[in-house]
N, C-alpha and C positions, 0 to 999 in steps of 0.2 A: 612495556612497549608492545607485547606481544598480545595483552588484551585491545587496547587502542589498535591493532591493526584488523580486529577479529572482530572488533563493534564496527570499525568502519567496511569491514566485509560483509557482513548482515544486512547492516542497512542499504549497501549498495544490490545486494540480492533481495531485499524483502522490495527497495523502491522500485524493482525489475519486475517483480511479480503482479504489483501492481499497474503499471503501467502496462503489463502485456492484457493483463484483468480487466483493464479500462478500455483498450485499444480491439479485446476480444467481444467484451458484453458492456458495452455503453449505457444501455437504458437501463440493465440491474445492476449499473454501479451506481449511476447516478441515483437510482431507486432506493440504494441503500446510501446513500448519503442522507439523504432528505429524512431519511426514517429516524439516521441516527442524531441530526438537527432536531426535528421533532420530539423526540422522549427527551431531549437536553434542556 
């Protein structure tokens, strides 16, 4: 129980970090999107 609460607290902090990452640097996020589309 106590892991299931600890994965969904990560994830709710790492989708935060991203979205502040998105919301702060838009053109070098999206820059890195495309880069990592590209090598795949």
């Amino acid at each position: 129980m106590f892991w299931i609460y600890w994965d969904t607290a990560w994830s709710l902090i790492i989708s935060g970090i991203m979205v502040a990452t998105i919301v702060s640097h838009p053109d070098a996020e999206f820059a890195e999107v495309r880069a990592a589309r590209r090598s795949m």
